[in-house]
N, C-alpha and C positions, 0 to 999 in steps of 0.2 A: 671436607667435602671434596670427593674429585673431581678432577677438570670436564670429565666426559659430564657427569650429573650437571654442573654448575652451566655448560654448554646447551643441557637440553632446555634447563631452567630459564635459561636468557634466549634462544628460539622460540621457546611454548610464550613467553610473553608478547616476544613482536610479532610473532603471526598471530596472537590473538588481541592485537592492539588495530589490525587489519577493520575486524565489523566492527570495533570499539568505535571507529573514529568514522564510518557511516551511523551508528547510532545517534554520537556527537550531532552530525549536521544534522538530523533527524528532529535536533530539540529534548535530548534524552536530557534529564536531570544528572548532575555528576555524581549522584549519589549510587544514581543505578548504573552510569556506565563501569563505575571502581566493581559493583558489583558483577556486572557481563562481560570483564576482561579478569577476573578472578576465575568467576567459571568457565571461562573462555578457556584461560592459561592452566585452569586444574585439570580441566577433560586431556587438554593435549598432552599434561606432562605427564598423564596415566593412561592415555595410548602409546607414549611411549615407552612406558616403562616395566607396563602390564602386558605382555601380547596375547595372554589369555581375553583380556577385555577389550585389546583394541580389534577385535573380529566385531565387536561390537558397537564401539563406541567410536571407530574410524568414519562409518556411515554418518551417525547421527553427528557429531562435528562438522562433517562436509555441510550435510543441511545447513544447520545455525550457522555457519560462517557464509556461506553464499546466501541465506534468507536474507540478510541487514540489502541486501543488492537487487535481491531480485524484486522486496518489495514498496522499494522505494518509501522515501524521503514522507510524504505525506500521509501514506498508511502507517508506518511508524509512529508517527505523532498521533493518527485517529489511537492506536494502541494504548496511550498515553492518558488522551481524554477519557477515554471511557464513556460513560454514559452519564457521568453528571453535567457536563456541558449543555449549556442551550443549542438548540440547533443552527447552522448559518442561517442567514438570511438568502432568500429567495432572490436573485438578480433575472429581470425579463432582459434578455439578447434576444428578443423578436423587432427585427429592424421596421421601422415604419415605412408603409409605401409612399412614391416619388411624389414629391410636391405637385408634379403638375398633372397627373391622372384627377380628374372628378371625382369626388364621393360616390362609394358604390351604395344603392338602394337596398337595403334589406328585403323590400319586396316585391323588388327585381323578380319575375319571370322564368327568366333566361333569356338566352338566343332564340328561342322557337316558340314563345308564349307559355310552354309547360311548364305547368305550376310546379316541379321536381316532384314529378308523378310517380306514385309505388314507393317514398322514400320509406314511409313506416307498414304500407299496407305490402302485403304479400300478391297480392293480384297484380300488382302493378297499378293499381290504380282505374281498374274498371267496375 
């Protein structure tokens, strides 16, 4: 093997250990990231070594190495899930009002006695 191949071989690895190790925090299973730094490391080392294909495959590389980034940590893992998961749970972050206001009356008026005239009728309410 010569030194220039054996040089591309040990490059095409570490740059493709780069998304490998965003997948990592992602929660990827190790099973699949051996595999996304396999394909990782086989695209690179045959744009380098192909320049018929790397017109080609230079593009789509960039993508997949910059996606593990741009989509962040928690859409990765939705990836993962899939659709057999149950759905999360619903959490209310609707803050309840100040202790010391009064209960509002449901059949409260308003301000001016109008019963929120026109709400369903299109006339406005005449």
């Amino acid at each position: 093997m010569s030194p220039l191949l054996l040089l591309i071989v040990i490059v095409a690895g570490l740059i493709a250990m780069i998304p490998v190790w965003r997948l990592r925090i992602a929660g990827w299973p190790r099973r699949w990231l051996v595999i996304a730094w396999l394909v990782y490391a086989v695209g690179i080392f045959a744009a380098v070594r192909a320049p018929a294909a790397s017109r080609f495959m230079v593009p789509i590389l960039v993508l997949a190495i910059v996606a593990p980034f741009v989509a962040g940590p928690e859409r990765l893992t939705r990836v993962l899930r899939g659709r057999g998961e149950p759905p999360r749970p619903i959490v209310n972050v609707t803050p309840h009002p100040p202790t010391g206001l009064p209960p509002g009356d449901p059949n409260d008026d308003g301000p001016d006695g109008d019963p929120a005239a026109g709400a369903d009728d299109p006339d406005g309410g005449r």
